[in-house]
C-alpha positions as CSV (number, residue, x, y, z in Angstrom):
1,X,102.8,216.3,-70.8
2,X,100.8,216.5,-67.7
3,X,96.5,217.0,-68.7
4,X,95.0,219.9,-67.5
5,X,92.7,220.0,-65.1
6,X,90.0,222.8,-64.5
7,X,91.2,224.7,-61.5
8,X,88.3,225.2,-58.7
9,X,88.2,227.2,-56.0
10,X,86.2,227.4,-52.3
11,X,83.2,229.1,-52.3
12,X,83.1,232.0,-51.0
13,X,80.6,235.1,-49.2
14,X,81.4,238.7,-49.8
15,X,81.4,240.7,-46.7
16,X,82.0,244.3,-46.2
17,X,84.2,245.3,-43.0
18,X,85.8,248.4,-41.6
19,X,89.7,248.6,-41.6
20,X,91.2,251.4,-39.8
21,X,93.3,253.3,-42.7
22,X,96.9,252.9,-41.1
23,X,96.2,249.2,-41.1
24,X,95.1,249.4,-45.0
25,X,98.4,251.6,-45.8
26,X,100.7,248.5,-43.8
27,X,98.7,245.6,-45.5
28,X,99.3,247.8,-48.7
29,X,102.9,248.9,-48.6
30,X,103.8,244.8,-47.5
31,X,102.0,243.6,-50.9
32,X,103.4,246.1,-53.0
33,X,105.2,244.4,-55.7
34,X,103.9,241.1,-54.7
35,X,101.7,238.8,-56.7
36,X,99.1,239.2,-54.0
37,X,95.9,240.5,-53.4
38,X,94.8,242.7,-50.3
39,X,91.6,239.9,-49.6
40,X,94.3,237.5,-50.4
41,X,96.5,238.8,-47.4
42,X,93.8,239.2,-45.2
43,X,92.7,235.4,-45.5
44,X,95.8,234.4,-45.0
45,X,96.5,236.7,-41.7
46,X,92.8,235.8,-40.4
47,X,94.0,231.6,-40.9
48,X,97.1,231.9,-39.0
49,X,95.3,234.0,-36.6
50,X,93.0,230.5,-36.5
51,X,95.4,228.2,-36.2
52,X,97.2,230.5,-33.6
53,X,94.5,230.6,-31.5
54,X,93.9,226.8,-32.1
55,X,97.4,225.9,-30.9
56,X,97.3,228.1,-27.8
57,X,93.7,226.1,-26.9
58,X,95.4,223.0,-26.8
């Protein structure tokens, strides 16, 4: 049997943006019935957005 081990997680900062509703409604009907959270598609769309950008500087 493996031992546990205490998950941990990055810190993180709360900040408040603005979406524009038809973007919340697309983010929404793409996670429906997913095991994901809206912050948790947003961080992952804003990371590949990143490493887009990263790649296209190179």
């Amino acid at each position: 049997m493996a031992s546990f081990k205490i998950p941990s997680f990055p810190p993180t900062t709360n900040k408040t943006i603005r979406f524009p509703n038809d973007v919340i409604e697309q983010v929404e009907a793409k996670i429906e019935g997913q095991n994901c959270t809206f912050s948790a598609f947003v961080i992952a769309a804003v990371r590949a957005a990143l490493d887009d950008l990263d790649q296209k500087k190179h």
